[in-house]
C-alpha positions as CSV (number, residue, x, y, z in Angstrom):
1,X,137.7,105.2,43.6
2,X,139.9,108.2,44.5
3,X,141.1,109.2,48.1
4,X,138.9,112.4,47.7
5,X,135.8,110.2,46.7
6,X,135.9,107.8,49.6
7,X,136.6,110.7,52.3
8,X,133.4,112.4,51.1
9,X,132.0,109.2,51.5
10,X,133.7,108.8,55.2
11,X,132.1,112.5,55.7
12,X,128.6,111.4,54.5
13,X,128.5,108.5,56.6
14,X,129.6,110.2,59.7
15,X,126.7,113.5,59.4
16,X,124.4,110.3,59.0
17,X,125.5,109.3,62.0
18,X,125.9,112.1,64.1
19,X,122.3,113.3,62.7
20,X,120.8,109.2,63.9
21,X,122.7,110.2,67.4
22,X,120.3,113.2,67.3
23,X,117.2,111.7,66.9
24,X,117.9,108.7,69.6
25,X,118.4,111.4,71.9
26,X,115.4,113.6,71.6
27,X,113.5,110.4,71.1
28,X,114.9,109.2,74.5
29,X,114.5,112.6,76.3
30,X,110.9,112.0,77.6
31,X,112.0,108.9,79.7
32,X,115.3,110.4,80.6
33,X,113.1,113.8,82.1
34,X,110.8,110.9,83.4
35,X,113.7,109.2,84.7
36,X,114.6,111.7,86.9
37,X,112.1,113.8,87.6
38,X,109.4,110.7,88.7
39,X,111.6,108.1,89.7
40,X,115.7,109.3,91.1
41,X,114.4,113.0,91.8
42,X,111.9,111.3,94.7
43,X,114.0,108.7,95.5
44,X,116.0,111.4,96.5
45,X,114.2,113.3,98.3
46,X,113.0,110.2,100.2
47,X,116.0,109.5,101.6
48,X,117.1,113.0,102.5
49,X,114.0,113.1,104.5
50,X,114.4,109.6,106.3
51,X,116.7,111.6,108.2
52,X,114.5,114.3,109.3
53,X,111.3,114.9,111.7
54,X,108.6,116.2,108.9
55,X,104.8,116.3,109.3
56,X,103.9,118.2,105.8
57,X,103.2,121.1,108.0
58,X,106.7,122.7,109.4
59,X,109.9,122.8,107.5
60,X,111.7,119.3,108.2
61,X,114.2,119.4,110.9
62,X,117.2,117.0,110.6
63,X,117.1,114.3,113.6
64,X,120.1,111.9,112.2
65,X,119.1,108.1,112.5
66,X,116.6,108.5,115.0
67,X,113.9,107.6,112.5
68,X,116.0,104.5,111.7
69,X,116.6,103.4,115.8
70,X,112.6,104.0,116.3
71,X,112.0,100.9,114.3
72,X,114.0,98.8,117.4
73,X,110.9,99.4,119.4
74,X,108.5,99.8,116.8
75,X,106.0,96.6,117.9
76,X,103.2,97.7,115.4
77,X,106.3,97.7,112.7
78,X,106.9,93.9,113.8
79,X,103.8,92.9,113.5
80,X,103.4,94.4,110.3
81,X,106.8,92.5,109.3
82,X,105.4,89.4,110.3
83,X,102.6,89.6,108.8
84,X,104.0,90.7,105.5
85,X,106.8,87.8,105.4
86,X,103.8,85.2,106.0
87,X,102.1,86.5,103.2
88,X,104.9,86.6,100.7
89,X,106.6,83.4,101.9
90,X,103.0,81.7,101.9
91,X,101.0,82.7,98.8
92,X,104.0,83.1,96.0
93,X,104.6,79.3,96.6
94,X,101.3,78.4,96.3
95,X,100.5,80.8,93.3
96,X,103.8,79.4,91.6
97,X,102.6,75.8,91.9
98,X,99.3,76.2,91.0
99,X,100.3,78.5,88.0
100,X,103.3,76.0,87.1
101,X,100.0,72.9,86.9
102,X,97.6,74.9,85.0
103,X,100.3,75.7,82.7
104,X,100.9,72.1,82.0
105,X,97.3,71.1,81.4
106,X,97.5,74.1,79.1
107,X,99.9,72.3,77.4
108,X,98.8,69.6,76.1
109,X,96.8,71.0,73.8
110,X,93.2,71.9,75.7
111,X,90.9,72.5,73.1
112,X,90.3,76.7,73.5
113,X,93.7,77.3,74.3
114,X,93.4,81.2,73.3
115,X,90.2,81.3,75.3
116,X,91.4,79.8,78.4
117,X,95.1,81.2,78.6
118,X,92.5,84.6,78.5
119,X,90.2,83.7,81.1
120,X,93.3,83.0,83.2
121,X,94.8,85.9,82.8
122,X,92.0,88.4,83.5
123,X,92.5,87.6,87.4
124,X,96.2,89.4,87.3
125,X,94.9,91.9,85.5
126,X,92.1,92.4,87.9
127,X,93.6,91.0,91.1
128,X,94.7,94.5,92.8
129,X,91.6,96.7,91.6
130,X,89.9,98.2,94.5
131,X,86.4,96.3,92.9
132,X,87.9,92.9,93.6
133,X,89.2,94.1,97.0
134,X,85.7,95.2,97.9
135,X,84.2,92.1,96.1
136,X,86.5,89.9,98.0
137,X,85.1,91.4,101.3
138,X,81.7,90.7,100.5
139,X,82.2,87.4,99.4
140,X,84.0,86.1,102.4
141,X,82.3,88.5,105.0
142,X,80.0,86.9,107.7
143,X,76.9,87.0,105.4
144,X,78.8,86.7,101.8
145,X,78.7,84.0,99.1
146,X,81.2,82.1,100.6
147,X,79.4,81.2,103.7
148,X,76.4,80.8,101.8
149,X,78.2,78.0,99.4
150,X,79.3,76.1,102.9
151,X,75.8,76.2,104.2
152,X,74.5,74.1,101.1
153,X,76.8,71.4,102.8
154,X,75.5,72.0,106.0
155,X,78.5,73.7,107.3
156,X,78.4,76.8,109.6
157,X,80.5,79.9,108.1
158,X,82.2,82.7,110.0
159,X,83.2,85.8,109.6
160,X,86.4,85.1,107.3
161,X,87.3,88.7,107.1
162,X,86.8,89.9,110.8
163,X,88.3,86.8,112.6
164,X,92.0,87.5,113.3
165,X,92.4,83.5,112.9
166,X,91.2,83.9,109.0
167,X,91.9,87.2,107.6
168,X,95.0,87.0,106.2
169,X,94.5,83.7,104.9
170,X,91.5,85.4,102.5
171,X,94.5,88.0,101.8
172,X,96.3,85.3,100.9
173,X,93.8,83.3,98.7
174,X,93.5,86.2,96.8
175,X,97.0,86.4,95.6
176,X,96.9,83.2,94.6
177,X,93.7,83.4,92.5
178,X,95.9,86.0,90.3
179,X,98.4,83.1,88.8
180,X,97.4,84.2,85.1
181,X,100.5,86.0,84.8
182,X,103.4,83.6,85.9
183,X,101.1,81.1,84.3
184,X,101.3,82.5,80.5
185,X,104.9,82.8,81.5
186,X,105.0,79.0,82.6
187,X,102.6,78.7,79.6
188,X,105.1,80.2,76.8
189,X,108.5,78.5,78.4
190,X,106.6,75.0,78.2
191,X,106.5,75.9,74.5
192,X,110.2,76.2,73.7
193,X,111.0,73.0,75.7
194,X,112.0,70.5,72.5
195,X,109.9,67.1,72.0
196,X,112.8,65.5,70.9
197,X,113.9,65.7,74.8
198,X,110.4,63.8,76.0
199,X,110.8,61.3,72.9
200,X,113.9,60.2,74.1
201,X,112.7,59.9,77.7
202,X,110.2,57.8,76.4
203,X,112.2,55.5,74.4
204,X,114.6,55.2,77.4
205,X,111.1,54.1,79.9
206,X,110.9,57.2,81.7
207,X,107.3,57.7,83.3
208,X,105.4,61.2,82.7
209,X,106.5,61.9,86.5
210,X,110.4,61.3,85.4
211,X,109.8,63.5,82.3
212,X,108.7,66.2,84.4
213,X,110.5,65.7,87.4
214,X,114.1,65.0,84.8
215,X,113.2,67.3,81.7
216,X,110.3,69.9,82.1
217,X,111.9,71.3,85.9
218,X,115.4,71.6,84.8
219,X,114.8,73.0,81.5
220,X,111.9,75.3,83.1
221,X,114.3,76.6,86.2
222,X,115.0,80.2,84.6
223,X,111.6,80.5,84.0
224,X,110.6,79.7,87.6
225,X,113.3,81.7,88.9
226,X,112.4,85.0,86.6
227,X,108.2,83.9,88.2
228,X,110.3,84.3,91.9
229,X,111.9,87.1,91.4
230,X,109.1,89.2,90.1
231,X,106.5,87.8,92.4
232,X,108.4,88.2,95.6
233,X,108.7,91.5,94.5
234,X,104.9,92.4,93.8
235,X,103.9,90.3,97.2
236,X,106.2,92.7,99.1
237,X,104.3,95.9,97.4
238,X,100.6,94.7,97.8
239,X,98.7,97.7,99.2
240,X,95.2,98.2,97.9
241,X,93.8,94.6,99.2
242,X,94.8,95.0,102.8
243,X,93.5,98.6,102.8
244,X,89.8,97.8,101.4
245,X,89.8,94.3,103.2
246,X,90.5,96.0,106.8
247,X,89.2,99.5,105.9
248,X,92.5,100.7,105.6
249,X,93.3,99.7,109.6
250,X,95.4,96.4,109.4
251,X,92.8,94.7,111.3
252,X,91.2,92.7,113.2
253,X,93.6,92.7,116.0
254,X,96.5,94.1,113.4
255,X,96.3,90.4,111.2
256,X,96.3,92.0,107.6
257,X,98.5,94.9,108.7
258,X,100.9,94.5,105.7
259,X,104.3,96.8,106.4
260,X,103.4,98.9,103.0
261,X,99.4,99.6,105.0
262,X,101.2,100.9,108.0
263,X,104.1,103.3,106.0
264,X,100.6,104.6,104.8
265,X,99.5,105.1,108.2
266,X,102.4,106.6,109.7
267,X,103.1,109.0,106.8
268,X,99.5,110.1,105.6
269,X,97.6,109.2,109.0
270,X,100.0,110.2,111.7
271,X,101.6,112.9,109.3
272,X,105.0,111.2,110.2
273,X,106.4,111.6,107.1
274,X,110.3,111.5,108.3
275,X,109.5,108.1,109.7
276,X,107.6,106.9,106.7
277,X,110.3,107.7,104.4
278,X,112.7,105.7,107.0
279,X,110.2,103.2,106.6
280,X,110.5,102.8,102.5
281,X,113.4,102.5,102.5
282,X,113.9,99.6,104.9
283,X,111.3,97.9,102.6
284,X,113.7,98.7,99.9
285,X,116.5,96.9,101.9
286,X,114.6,93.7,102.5
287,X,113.4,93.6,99.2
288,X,116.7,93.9,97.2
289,X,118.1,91.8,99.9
290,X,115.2,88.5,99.2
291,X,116.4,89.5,95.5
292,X,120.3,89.1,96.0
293,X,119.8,85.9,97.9
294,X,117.6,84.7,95.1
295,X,120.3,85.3,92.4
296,X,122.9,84.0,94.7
297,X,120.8,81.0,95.5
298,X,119.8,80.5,92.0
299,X,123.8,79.0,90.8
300,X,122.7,75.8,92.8
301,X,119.0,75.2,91.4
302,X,119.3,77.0,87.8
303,X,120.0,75.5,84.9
304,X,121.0,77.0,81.8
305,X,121.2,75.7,78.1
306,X,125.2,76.8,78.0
């Protein structure tokens, strides 16, 4: 071939390019405008107004970190802190294990699999709908089902949802009753574990307590530590339970106010949107901070196949 042939051919290949180049980017344009315009563009405006007194009335007025030094003496913001670490550090545990146990029985080969591995999963799907919120207050409310299942054992009910003792626990519960997700996640890593590991173990006496407890955790440690990650996350960002559970006021006695009901109160209920916008973005801070000491944690419990 001829030096004028194969730069023709260089030229060819390079408008191919260029026009390929053309198309990713007007394919990508939506989420780029999405991007920015939904996502940085508010973000940014968030944070310039964490610095400010607004109240979506009068133009903002710039008050430096005196949004930020409010929290010291905040003791609503405390107790909504409190309450929000006992949930996370309570019901992603829980949710984990159970979701991590299912997911085993699952694995053995239940007959149904498809059908079950559904049924499962329908709770996550459903688990932050206001329906269920407002199902979940009837059910454990002073006259609901719950009580009425207790009574057939001759056991007196209370009022689960309007005892400051209880409420958060039926918070709580219903976090956990949405494991379908980690659980297909559990369910699908299980999958890629190879037999030949367990055949060995077997041949060399192990029980089905050493298999799990020497082969299926190791080998399953990403995937528990990517089910963490993400569910720390979401626990942090429940909203819509706490708001239908306690009619949107954190209560009784301020038990189920999670911190992301109160930045709703402060910034839609109070108008205090200066402070609210302070307020997201400490959430933000103890969020990426529960995320960087999981990654930093995870080089001692983690195993990898390289």
């Amino acid at each position: 071939m001829s030096a004028t042939a194969e730069l023709r051919n260089l030229g060819g290949r390079g408008s191919t390019a260029k026009r390929q180049n053309k198309a990713a980017f007007w394919f990508l344009l939506p989420w780029f405008l999405g991007l920015f315009a939904i996502t940085l563009g508010p973000m940014a405006a968030s944070l310039a107004l964490s610095f400010t007194d607004y109240n979506l009335l009068q133009p903002a007025e710039f008050n430096g970190l005196e949004n930020f030094t409010r929290m010291l003496g905040d003791e609503r913001l405390h107790q909504s802190l409190g309450v929000t670490f006992t949930y996370v550090l309570v019901s992603v545990p829980v949710q984990l294990g159970l979701a991590l146990g299912l997911a085993i029985l699952l694995d053995r080969g239940v007959r149904g699999l498809a059908f079950y591995r559904s049924m499962f999963y329908l709770p996550s799907l459903l688990g932050a709908s206001v329906a269920i919120a407002v199902l979940w207050r009837m059910v454990f409310g002073a006259d609901g089902l719950f009580n009425d299942g207790l009574a057939l054992f001759g056991i007196e009910g209370r009022g689960w949802i309007s005892e400051p003792e209880t409420a958060l626990g039926t918070l709580i519960t219903l976090n956990v009753w949405t494991f379908g997700s980690p659980m297909v996640i559990f369910l699908a890593g299980l999958r890629q574990i190879p037999r030949m590991y367990y055949e060995a173990a077997s041949v060399d006496g192990a029980s089905r307590w050493r298999q799990f407890a020497s082969v299926t955790l190791p080998l399953l440690t990403p995937i528990i530590f990517f089910n963490l990650v993400l569910q720390i996350i979401h626990a942090f960002q429940s909203f819509t339970q706490a708001f239908i559970v306690s009619g949107g006021t954190g209560g009784p006695a301020d038990s189920t106010l999670f911190y992301t009901l109160y930045l709703y109160q402060r910034g839609f209920g109070n108008f205090d949107m200066g402070y609210a916008s302070a307020l997201a973005w400490l959430l933000l801070l103890i969020v990426g901070a529960f995320t960087a000491i999981n990654f930093w944690a995870s080089k001692y419990w983690v195993f990898y196949n390289d």
